[in-house]
C-alpha positions in Angstrom: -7.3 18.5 19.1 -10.7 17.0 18.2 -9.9 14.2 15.9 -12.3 11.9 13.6 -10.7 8.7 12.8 -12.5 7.3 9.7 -12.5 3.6 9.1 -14.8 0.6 7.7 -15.1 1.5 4.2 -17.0 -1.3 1.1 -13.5 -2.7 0.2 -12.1 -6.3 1.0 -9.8 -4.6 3.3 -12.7 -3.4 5.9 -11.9 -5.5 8.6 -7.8 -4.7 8.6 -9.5 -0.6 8.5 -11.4 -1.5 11.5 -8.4 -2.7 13.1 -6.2 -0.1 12.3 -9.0 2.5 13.3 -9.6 1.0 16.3 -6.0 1.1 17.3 -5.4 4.8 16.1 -8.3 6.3 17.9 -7.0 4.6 21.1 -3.3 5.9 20.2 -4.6 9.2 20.1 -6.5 9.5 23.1 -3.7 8.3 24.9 -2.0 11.4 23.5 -4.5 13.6 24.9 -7.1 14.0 22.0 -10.6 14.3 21.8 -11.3 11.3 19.3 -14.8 10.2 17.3 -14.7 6.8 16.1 -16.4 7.1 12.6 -17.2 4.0 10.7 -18.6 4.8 7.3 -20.1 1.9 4.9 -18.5 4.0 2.1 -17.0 7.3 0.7 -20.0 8.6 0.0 -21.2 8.4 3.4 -18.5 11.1 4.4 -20.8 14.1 3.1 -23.1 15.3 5.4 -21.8 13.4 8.3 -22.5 15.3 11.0 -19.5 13.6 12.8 -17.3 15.3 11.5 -18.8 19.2 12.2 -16.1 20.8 14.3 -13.4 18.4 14.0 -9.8 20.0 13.7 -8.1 17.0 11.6 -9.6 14.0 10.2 -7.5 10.8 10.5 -8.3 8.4 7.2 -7.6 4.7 8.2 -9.4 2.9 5.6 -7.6 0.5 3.1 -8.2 -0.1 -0.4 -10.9 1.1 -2.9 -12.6 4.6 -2.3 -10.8 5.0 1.0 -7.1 4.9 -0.3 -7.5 6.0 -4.5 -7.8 9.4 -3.3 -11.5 9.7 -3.8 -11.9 10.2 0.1 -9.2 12.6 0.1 -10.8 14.6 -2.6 -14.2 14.5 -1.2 -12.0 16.2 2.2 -10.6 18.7 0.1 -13.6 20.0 -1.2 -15.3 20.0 2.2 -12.4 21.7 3.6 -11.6 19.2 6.2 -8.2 18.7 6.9 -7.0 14.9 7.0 -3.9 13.2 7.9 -1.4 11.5 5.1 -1.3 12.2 1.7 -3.5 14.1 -1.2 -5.5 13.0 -4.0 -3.3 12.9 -6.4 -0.4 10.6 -4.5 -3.0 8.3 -3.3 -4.4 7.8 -6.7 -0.8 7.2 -8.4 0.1 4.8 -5.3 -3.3 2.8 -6.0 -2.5 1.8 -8.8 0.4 -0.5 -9.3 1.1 -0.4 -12.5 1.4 3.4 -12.6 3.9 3.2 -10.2 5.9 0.7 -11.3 6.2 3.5 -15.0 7.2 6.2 -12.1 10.1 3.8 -11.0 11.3 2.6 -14.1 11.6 6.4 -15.2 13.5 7.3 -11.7 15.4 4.0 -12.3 14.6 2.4 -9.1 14.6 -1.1 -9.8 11.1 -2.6 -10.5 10.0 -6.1 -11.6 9.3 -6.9 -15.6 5.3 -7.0 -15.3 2.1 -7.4 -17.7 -1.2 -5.7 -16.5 -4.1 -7.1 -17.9 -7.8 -5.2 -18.4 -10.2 -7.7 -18.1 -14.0 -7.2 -19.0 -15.5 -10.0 -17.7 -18.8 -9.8 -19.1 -19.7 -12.3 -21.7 -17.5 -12.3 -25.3 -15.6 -9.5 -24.2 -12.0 -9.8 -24.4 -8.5 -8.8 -22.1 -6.0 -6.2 -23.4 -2.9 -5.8 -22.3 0.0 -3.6 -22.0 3.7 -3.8 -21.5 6.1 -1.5 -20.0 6.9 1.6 -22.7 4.0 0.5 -25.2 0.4 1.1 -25.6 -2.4 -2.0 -25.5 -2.1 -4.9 -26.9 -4.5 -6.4 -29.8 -7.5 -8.5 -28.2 -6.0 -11.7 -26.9 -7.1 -15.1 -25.4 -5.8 -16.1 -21.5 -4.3 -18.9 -23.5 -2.0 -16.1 -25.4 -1.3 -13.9 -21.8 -0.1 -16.9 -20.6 2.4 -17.5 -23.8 2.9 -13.9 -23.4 3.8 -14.1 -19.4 6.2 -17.4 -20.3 8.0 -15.4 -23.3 8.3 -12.1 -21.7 7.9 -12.8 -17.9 8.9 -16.0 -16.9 7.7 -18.5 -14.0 7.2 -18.4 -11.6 5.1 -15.2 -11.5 3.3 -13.5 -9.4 -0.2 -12.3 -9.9 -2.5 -9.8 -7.8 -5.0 -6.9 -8.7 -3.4 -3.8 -10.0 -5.1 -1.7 -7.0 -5.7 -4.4 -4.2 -3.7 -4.6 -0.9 -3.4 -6.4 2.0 -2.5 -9.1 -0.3 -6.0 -9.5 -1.3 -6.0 -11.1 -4.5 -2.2 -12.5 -5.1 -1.2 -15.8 -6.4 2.4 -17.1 -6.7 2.4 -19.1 -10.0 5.1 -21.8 -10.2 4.5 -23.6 -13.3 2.4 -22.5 -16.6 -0.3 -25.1 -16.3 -1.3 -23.0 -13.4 -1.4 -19.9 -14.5 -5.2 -19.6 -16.3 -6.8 -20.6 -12.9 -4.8 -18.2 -11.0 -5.6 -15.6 -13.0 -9.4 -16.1 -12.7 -9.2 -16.6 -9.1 -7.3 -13.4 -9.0 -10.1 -12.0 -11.4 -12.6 -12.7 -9.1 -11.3 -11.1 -6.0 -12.1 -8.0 -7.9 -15.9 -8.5 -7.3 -16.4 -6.3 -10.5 -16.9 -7.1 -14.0 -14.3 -4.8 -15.2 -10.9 -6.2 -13.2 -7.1 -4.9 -13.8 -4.7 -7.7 -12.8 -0.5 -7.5 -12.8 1.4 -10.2 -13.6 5.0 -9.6 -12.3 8.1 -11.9 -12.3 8.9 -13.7 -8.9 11.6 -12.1 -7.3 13.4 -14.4 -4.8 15.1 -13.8 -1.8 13.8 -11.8 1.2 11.1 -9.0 2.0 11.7 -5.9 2.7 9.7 -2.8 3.8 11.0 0.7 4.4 8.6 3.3 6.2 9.1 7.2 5.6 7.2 9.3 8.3 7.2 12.9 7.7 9.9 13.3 4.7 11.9 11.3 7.3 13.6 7.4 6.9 12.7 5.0 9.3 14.6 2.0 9.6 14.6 -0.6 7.4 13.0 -3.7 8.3 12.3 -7.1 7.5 9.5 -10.0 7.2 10.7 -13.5 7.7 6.8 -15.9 7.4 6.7 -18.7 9.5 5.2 -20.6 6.6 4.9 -19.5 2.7 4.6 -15.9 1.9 3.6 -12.6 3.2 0.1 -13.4 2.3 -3.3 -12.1 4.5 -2.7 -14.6 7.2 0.4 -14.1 8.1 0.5 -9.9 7.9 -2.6 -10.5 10.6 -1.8 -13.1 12.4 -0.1 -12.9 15.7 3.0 -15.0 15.7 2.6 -15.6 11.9 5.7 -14.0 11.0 8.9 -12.5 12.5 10.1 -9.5 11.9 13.7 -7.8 12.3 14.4 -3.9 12.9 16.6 -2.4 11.6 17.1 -5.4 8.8 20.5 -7.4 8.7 21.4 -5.7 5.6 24.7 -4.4 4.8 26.1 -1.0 3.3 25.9 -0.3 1.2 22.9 -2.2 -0.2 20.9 -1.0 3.1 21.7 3.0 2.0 20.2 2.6 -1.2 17.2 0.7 -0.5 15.9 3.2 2.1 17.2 6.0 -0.6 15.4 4.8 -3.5 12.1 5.0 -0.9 12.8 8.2 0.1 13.2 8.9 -3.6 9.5 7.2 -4.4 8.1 9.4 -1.5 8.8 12.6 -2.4 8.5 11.7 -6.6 5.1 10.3 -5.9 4.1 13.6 -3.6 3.0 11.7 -0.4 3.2 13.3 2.6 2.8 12.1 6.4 3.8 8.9 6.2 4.1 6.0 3.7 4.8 2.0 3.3 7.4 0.9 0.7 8.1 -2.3 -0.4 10.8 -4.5 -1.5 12.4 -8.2 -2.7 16.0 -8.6 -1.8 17.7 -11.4 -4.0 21.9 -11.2 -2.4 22.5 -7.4 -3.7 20.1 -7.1 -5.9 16.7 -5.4 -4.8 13.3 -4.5 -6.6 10.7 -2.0 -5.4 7.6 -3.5 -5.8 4.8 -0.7 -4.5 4.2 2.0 -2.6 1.3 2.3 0.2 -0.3 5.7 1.5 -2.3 4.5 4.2 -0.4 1.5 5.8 -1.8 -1.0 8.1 -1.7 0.6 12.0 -2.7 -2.9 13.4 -0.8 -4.9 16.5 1.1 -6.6 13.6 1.4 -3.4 11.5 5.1 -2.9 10.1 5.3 1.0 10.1 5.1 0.9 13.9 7.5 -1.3 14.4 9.9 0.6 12.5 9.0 4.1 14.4 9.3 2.4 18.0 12.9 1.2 16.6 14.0 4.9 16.9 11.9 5.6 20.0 8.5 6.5 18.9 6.0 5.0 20.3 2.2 4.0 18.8 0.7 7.4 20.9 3.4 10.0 19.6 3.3 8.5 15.8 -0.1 9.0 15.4 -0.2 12.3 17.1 2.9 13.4 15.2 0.5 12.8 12.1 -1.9 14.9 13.3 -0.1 17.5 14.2 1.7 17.4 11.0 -1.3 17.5 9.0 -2.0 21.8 10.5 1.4 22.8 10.0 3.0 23.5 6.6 5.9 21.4 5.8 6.6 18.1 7.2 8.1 18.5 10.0 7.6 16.8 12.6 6.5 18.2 16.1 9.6 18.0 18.4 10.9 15.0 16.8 14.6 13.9 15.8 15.4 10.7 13.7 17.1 10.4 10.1 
């Protein structure tokens, strides 16, 4: 097949889409494709690109923003170019955090209590907020959000941008006197006037992630960080973190982890291949989000979990390429649960 592997992109995740497209289109050639590296400065950029004239699948590796809301898939679909992963609608719903988090709560998969805050940053403009199973809140201070986050949260608490990844934009907030300059750092990671910040409650314990590829469970695995969190640093690092596949978890706690993502994939509608991820406090886990276009770096997790069951970088990208011209999600002469 002739493949275009997009990648670049205006968000704060370019470089990791670099990255990742760098290491797909190398992937696939080593599974026999004809590849065209295309890095695009934005979306936009996508119509009229001559690049992509004649291509049988288009491979989106881009993270965040435009790339990864679904407006690149859409733009696709109307072209009538076929793509890898999932649709408009799934990457949209994915984006945005706190949409999610109302699709787990009504599928009862556990989810941490969270605030999401709509800030207009402009000048005398004010935040609203809403809570889980009500509509927005009256105009309020950041001195009332943070009463609000104590009485109805709790610290510590975590706080990141409703549609940011890569853990772009997250603060872990031990103590209330730090909350209002957390928040405006995590404001201004938005780069945009108009920001949408969640404020979760801390879950302890460890971190999770379980991959689906194809409608199918890969196994579960886990992050241990060298030092602090799972932050930018130490996903792209080298050494930064360990990581253990299939995670020491027992049954039948492990069962219903990868379940409940299974679950989130198909309720969601992604297809090809998705990212979930989880805190596990003893027996007690939470989902926290679901990603459509996961990292596909030398420290990405989803290919650690695939070459767990035997598939190697080459064969799980050209699985997803296969997959995206056949109906269905199966997977081209592959076998794993």
């Amino acid at each position: 097949m002739r493949v275009a592997v997009l990648m670049g992109g205006d968000s704060s995740e370019r470089e990791v889409s670099l990255r990742s497209g760098q290491a797909v289109a190398q992937g696939l050639r080593e599974a026999g494709h004809e590849v065209v590296e295309v890095e695009i400065p934005n979306v936009a950029a996508v119509i009229g690109c001559e690049a992509l004239q004649g291509v049988d699948v288009v491979f989106p590796a881009l993270h965040g923003g435009d790339g990864e809301d679904g407006h690149l898939q859409a733009v696709l679909e109307v072209l009538g170019v076929p793509y890898a992963l999932s649709g408009p609608a799934a990457s949209a719903l994915a984006m945005d955090k706190g949409l999610t988090k109302r699709l787990m709560r009504a599928a009862g998969i556990p989810t941490p209590d969270w605030l999401q805050v709509t800030w207009n940053c402009r000048p005398g403009a004010s935040p609203q907020v809403s809570v889980p199973g009500a509509g927005p809140g009256p105009e309020l201070t950041l001195d009332r959000i943070q009463e609000r986050v104590l009485a109805e949260i709790g610290f510590p608490a975590v706080v990141k941008l409703n549609n940011g990844g890569s853990s772009v934009g997250v603060e872990i907030v031990d103590r209330p006197a730090d909350f209002a300059a957390a928040f405006e750092r995590v404001a201004a990671a938005q780069g945009t006037c108009l920001v949408d910040v969640l404020v979760e409650k801390y879950i302890p314990g460890r971190e999770l992630t379980a991959a689906i590829l194809l409608g199918r469970r890969l196994p579960l695995l886990e992050i241990r960080p060298r030092d602090g969190f799972y932050d930018y640093r130490n996903k792209y690092t080298s050494g930064a973190s360990d990581y253990l596949v299939p995670a020491p978890v027992h049954s039948p706690v492990y069962e219903q982890i990868v379940g409940d993502a299974l679950r989130l994939y198909e309720l969601a509608g992604c297809r090809g291949m998705a990212r979930i991820d989880f805190r596990l406090d003893g027996d007690a886990y939470s989902c926290l989000e679901i990603n459509t276009i996961p990292g596909m770096t030398a420290t990405s997790l989803v290919p650690k979990a695939a070459a767990a069951v035997g598939i190697g970088f080459a064969a799980l990208v050209d699985d997803l390429c296969r997959a995206a011209r056949l109906p269905g999600e199966a997977a081209p002469g592959r076998a794993f649960s």
